[in-house]
C-alpha positions as CSV (number, residue, x, y, z in Angstrom):
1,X,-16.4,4.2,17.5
2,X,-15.1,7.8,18.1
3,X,-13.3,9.8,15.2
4,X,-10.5,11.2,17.2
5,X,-9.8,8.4,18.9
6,X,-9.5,6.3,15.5
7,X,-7.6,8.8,14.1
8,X,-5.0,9.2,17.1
9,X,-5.0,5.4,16.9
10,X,-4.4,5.0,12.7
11,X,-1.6,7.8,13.4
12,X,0.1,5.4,15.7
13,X,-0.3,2.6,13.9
14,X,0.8,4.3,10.7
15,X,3.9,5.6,12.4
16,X,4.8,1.9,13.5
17,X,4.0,0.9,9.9
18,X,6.4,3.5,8.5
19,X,9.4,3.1,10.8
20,X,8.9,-1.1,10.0
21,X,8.8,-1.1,6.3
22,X,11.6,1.2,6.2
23,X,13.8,-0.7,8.4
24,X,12.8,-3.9,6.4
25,X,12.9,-2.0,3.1
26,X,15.7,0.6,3.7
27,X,13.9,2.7,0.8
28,X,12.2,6.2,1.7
29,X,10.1,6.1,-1.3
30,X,8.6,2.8,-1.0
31,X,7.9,3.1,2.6
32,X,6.0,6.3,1.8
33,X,3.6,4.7,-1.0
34,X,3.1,1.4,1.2
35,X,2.2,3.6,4.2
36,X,-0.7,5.6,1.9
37,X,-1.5,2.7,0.8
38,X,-2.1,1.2,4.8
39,X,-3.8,4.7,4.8
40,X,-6.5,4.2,2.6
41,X,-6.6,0.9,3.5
42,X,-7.5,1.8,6.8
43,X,-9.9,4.6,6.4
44,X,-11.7,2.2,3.7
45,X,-12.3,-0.3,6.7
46,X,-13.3,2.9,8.9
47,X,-15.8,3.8,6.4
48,X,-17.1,0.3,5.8
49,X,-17.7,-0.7,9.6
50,X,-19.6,2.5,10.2
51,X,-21.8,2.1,7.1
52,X,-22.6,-1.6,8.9
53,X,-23.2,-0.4,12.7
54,X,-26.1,2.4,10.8
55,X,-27.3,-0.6,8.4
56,X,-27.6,-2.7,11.9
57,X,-29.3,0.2,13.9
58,X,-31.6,1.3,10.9
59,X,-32.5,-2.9,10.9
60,X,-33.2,-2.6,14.8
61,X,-35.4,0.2,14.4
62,X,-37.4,-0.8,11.0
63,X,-38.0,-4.2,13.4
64,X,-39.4,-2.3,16.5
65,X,-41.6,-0.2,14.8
66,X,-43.1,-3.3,13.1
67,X,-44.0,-4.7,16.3
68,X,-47.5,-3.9,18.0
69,X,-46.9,-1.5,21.0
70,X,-50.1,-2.6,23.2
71,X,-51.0,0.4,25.0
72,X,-51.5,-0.5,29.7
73,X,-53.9,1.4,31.6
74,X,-52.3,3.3,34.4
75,X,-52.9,1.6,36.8
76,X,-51.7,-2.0,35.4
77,X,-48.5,0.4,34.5
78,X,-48.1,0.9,38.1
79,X,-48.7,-2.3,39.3
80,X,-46.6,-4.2,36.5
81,X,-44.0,-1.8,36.9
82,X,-44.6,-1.3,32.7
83,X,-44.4,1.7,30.6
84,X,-45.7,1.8,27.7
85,X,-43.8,3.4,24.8
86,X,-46.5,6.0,23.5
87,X,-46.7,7.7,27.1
88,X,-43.1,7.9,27.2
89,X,-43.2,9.6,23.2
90,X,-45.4,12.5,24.2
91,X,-43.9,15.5,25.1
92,X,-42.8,16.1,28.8
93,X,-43.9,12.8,29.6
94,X,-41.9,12.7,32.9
95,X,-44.8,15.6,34.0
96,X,-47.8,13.0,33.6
């Protein structure tokens, strides 16, 4: 979920939001409070879905790094086609 793409994207649909209410209301001021309120609204649920997608990706990681990371001997590596995480963690592991 990219900023400026959500943004571009609220703009729109707050534009559509506006021009509806105000043909269904015919009043300037009201369609002006009920599109800030669509506004906030909408950023609220921005805010809220990207406070779940870290909760879920902090809940992915805590669960990997529970798990045991069994450690291959190069050669099984090779022949299993395996690689284990802690060679892949050192620095310039693609040099090994």
């Amino acid at each position: 979920m990219f900023a400026p793409r959500f943004f571009v994207s609220m703009i729109g649909a707050l534009t559509a939001f506006a021009v509806a209410t105000y043909f269904l209301s015919g009043s300037l001021a009201s369609t002006a409070i009920q599109t800030l309120i669509c506004a906030v609204l909408m950023q609220v649920g921005y805010f809220v879905t990207v406070l779940f997608l870290v909760w879920k990706e902090a809940r992915e990681r805590r669960r990997m790094s529970l798990q045991k990371v069994t450690v291959e001997p190069a050669n099984d590596e090779m022949q299993s086609g395996k690689v284990s995480l802690r060679r892949l963690n050192r620095p310039h592991h693609f040099n090994s």
